[in-house]
Every structure is written in structure tokens, then in C-alpha cells.
N, CA, C and O of each residue as an XYZ file, in Angstrom:
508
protein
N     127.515     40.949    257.457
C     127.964     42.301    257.210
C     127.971     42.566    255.705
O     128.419     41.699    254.955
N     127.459     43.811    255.186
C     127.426     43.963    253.660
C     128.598     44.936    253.124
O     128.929     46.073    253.463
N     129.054     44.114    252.234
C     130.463     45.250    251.684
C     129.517     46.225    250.995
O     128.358     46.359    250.603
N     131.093     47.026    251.111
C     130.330     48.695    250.156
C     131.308     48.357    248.967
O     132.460     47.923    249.002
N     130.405     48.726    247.782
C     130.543     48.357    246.421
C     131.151     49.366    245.718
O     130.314     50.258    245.856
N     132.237     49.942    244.910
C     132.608     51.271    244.404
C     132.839     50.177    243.049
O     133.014     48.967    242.902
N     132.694     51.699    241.959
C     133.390     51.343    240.638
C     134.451     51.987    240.375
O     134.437     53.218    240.366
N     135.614     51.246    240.102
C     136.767     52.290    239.660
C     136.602     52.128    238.009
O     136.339     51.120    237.353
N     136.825     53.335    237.635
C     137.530     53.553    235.814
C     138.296     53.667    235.457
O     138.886     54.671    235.857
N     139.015     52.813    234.414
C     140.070     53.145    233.791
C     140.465     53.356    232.581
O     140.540     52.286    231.977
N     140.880     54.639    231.673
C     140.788     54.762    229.823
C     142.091     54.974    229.486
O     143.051     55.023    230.255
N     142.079     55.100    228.277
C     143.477     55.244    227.548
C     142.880     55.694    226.248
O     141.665     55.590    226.083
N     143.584     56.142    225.401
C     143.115     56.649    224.112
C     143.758     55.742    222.960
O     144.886     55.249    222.990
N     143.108     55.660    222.258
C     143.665     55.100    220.655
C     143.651     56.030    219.623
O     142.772     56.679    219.055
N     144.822     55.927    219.534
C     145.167     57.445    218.736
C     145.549     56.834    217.020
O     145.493     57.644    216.095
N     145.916     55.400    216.756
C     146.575     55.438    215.652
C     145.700     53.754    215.114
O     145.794     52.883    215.978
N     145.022     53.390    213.978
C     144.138     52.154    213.276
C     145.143     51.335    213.480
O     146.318     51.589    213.213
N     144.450     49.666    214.270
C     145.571     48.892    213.749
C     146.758     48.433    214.603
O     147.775     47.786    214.351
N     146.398     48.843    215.394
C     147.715     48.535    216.231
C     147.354     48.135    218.037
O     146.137     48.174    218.213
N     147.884     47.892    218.920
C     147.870     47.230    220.470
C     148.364     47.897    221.078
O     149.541     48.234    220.944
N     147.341     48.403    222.200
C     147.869     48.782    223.338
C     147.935     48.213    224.671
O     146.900     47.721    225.121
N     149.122     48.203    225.457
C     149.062     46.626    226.515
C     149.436     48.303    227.946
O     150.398     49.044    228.146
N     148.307     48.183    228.442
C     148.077     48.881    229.790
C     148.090     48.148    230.708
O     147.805     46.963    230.534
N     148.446     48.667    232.032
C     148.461     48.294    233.231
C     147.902     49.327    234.360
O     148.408     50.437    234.529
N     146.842     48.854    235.083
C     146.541     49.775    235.552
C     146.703     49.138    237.522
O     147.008     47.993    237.855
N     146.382     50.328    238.486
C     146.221     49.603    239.662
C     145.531     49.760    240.308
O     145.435     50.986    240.355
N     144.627     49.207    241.182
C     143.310     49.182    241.983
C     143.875     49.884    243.743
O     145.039     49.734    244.116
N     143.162     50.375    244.328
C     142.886     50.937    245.320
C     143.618     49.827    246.479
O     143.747     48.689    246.029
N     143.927     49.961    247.386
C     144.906     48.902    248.003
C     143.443     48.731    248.913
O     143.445     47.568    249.316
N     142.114     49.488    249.424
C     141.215     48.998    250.111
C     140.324     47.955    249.438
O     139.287     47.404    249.807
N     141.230     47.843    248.083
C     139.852     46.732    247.349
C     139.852     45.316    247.556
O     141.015     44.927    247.449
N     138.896     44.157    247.859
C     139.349     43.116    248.201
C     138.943     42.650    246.446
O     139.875     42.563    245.646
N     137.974     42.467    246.141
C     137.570     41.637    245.420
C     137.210     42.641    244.187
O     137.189     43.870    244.265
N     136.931     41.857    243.034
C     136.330     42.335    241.347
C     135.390     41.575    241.297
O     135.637     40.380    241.140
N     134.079     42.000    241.410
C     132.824     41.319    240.902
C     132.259     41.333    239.420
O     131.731     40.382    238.843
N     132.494     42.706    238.885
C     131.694     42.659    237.693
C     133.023     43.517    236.739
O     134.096     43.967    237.142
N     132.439     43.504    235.389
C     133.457     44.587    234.436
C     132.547     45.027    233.241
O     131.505     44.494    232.859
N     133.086     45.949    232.822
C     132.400     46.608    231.618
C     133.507     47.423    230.215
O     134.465     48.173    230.403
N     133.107     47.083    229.260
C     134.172     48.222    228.467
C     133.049     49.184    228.030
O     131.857     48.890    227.944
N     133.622     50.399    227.764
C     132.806     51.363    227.097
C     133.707     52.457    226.290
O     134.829     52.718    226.723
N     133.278     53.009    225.272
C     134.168     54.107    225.022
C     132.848     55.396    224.750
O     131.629     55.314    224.897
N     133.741     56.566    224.297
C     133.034     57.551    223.537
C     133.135     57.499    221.880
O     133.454     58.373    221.073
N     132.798     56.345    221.734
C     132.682     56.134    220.383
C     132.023     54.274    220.499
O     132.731     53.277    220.642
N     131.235     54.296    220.437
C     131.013     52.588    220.586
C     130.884     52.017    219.499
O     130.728     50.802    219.613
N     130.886     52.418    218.450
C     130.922     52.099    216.923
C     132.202     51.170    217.298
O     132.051     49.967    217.515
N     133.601     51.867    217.367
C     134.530     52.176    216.800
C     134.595     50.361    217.734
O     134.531     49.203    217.320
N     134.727     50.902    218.910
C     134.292     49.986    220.281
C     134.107     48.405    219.819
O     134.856     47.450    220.023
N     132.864     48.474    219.137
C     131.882     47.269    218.844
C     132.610     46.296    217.865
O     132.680     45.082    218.058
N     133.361     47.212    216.369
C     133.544     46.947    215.071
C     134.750     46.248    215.476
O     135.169     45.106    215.288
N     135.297     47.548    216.252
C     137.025     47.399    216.259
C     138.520     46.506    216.749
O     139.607     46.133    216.306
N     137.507     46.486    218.221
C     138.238     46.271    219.621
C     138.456     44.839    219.686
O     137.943     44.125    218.824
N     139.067     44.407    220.492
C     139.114     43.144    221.431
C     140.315     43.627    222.279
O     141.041     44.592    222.036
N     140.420     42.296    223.894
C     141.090     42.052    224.404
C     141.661     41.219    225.289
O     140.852     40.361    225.642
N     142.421     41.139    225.653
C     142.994     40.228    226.481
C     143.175     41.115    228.233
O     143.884     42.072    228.545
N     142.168     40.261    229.094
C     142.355     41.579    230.784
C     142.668     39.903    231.911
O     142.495     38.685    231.954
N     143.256     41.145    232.669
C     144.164     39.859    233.815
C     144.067     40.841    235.203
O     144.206     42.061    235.117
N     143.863     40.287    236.232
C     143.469     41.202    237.185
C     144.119     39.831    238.331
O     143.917     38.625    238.474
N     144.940     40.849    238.936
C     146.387     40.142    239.984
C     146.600     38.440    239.261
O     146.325     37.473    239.971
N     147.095     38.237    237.848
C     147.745     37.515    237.170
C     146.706     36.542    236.717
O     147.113     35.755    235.863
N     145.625     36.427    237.038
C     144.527     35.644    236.770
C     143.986     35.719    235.611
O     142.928     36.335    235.739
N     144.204     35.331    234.255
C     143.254     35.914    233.232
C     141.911     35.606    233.175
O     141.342     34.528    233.348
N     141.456     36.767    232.893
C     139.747     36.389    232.766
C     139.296     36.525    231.565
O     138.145     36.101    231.466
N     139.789     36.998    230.484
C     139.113     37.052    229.113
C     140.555     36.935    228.226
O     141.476     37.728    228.424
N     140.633     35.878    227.251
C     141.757     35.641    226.360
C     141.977     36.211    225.491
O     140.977     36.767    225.037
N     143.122     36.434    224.811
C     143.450     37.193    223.691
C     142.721     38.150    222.675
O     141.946     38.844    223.334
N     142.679     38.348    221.844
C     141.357     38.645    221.073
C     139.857     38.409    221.576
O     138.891     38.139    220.862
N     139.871     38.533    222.651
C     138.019     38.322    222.785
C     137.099     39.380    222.276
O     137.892     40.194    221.805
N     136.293     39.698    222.150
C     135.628     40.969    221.351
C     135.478     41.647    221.973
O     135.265     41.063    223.036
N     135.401     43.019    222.172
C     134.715     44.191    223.322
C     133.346     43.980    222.925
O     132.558     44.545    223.684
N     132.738     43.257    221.844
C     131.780     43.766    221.796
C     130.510     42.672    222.852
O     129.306     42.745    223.097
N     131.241     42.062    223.090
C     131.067     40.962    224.547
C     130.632     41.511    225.559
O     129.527     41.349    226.077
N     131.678     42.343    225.962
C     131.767     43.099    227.452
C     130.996     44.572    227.100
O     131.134     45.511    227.884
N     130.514     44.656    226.378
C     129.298     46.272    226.288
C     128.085     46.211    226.431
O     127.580     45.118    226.177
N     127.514     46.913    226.714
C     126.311     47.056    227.056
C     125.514     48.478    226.386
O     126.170     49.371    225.851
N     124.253     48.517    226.490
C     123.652     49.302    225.296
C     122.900     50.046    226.758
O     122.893     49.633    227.918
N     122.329     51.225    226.186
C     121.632     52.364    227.340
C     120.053     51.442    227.216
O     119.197     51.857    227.997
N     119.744     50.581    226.558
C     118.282     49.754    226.992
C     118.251     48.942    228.044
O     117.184     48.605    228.556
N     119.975     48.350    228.690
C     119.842     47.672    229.765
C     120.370     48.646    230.960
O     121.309     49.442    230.984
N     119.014     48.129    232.341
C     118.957     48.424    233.381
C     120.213     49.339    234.017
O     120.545     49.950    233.001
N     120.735     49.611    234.632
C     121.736     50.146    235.077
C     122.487     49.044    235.912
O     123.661     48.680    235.837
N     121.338     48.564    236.833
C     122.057     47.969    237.585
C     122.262     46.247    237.099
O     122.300     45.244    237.813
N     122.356     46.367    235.814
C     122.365     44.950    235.031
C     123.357     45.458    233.640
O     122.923     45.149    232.531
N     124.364     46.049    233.703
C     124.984     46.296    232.769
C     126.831     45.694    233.141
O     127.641     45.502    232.235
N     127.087     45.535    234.330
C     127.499     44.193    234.103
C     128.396     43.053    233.924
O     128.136     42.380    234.922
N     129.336     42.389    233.235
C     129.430     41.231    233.162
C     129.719     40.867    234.448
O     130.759     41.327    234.919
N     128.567     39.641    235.611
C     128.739     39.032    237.013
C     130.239     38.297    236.691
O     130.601     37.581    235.758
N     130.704     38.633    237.487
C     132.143     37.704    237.439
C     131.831     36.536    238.834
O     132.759     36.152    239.546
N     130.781     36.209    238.986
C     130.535     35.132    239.652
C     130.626     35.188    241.667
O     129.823     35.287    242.595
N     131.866     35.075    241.519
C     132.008     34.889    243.253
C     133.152     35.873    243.317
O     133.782     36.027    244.363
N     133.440     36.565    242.175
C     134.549     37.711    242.239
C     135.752     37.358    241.958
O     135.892     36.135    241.966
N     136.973     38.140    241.633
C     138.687     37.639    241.411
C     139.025     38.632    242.773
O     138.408     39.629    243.148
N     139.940     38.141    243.221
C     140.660     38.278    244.512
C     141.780     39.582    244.120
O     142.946     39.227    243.949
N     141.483     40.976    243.985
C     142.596     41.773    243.896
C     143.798     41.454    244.092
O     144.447     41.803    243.106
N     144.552     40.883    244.992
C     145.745     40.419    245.460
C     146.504     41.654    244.965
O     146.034     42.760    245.231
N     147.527     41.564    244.335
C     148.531     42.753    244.202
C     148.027     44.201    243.153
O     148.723     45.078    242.642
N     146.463     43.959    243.124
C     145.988     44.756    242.516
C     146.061     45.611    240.828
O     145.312     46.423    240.285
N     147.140     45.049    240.476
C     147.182     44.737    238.948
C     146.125     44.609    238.102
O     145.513     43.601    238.452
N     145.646     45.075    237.246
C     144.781     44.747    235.951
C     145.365     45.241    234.957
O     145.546     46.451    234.820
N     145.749     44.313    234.098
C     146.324     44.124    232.504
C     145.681     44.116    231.831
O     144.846     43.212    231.824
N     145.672     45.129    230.839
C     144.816     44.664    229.594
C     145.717     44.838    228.129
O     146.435     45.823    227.955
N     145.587     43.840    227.195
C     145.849     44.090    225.869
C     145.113     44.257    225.197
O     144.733     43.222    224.648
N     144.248     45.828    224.659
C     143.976     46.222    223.479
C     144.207     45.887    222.165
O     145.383     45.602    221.940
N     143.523     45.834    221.307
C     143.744     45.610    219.795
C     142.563     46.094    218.547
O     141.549     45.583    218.072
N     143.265     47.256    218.355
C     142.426     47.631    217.433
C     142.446     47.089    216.040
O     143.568     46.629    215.833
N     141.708     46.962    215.055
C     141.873     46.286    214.160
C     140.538     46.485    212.862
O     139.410     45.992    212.899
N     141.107     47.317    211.839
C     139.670     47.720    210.853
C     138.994     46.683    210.591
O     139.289     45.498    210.439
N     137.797     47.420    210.546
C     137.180     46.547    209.932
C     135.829     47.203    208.812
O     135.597     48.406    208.689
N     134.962     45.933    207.986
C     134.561     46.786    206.883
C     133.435     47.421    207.128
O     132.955     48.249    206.353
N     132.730     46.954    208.646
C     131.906     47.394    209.140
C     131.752     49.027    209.923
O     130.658     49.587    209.852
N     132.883     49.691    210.630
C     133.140     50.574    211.071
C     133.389     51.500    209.948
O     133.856     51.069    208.894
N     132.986     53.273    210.182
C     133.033     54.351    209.225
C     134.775     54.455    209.330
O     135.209     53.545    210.037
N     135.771     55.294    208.822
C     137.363     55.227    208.642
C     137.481     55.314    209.940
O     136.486     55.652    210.583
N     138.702     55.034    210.606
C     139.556     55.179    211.846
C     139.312     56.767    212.096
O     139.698     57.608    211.284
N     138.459     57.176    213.608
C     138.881     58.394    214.120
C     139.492     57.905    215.135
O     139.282     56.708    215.331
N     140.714     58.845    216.403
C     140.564     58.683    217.232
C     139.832     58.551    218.429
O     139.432     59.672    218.745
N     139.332     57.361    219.561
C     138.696     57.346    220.515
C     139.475     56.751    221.608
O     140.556     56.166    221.554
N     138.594     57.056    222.775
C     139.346     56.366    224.476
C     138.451     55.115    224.408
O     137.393     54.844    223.841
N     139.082     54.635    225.005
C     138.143     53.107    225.727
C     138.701     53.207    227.340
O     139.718     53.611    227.903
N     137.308     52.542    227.760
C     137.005     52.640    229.005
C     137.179     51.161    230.068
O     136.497     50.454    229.327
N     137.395     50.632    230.701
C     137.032     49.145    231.340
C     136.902     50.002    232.650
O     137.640     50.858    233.137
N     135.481     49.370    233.120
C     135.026     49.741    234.685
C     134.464     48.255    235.252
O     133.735     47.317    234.930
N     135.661     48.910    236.732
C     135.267     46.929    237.556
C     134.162     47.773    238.361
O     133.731     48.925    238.429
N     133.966     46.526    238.921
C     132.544     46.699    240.078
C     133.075     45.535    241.258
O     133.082     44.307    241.343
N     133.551     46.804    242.182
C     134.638     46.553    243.167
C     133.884     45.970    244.707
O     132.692     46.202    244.906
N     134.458     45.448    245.406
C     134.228     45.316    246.877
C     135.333     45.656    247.774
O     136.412     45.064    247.731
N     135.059     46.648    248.620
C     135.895     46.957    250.198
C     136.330     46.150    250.714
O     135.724     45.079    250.751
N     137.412     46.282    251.262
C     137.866     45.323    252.352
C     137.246     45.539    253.349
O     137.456     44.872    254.362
């Protein structure tokens, strides 16, 4: 039998250089599993230069502290359906939780701090 695949999205805005934002968001109670993830914003500069984080999905961490966003992005040259990161055999929704700690942080590479949203999209399976 083949599951049906949905993506949920989830953003928040960064409004102020420099500082952490620790979100919690919650998944669909029909979701069994997390196969894939992605960050994106409307600003990917800011995204690439700026970001890292720490994401936990029903208490499991999957990416540690400071890891880079610029890891988890993807550029409009790759495929659609290869954009991405395979999380292998999937994380088990269980109480449906996904944590993330944001951290913005200048740098000398990025133009000054504007405000932007950032994005993380899973690539879900049905129960």
C-alpha cells in the first residue's frame, strides 16, 4: 500500500540581528512519519550568511545546536523533487512536536540586518 505524502510549513519572522528564536510548532495528528526537511526564507542571503539551528521532532534531535541553515537549503537549480534533505527511513511523529532553535547571528558576509521569515518544510507521510 503507498502512503500519501503532504508537506506541512512552518515560519516565524526575525525581526531583531543577533539574537534566538526557540519555536515550537505541531504536526497534523494524521501524520505518521517525517521523511525529508528543508529551510527556506524570503531572503536567502540573510538565510545562508546568518542562520543556524538546532530542530527536534517528538524529542528526537535531528540536527544539533548551531548547525548551519545553509546545510538544509537548496537553490532553484535543484530538481524539485530532490530538494530535500532524505531523512532516511523517516522520524516517527509520536506526539507531534517539532522544536526548533533559531539563531541569528551577523556576519561579514551578509548586506546589514533587514528583517526576514524563515521557513522549515517536512515532507510528511499519512497514517
Amino acid at each position: 500500500m503507498e502512503r500519501k505524502t503532504i508537506y506541512k510549513s512552518f515560519s516565524f519572522p526575525v525581526d531583531n540581528p543577533d539574537q534566538s528564536y526557540t519555536k515550537k510548532f505541531e504536526l497534523d495528528r494524521n501524520i505518521r512519519l517525517v521523511t525529508g526537511i528543508q529551510m527556506s526564507s524570503n531572503s536567502p542571503v540573510n538565510l545562508f550568511y546568518r542562520g543556524s539551528q538546532k530542530i527536534e521532532i517528538n524529542g528526537e534531535e535531528l540536527y544539533p545546536e548551531n548547525y548551519e541553515s545553509r546545510l538544509l537549503m537548496s537553490s532553484i537549480n535543484v530538481a524539485p523533487d530532490q530538494r530535500f534533505i532524505d531523512l532516511g527511513n523517516g522520524v516517527l511523529s509520536g506526539n507531534g512536536e517539532v522544536k526548533l532553535l533559531y539563531k541569528d547571528q551577523s556576519s561579514s558576509f551578509s548586506n546589514p540586518f533587514q528583517p526576514y521569515n524563515v521557513s522549515i518544510i517536512l515532507r510528511c507521510e499519512l497514517k
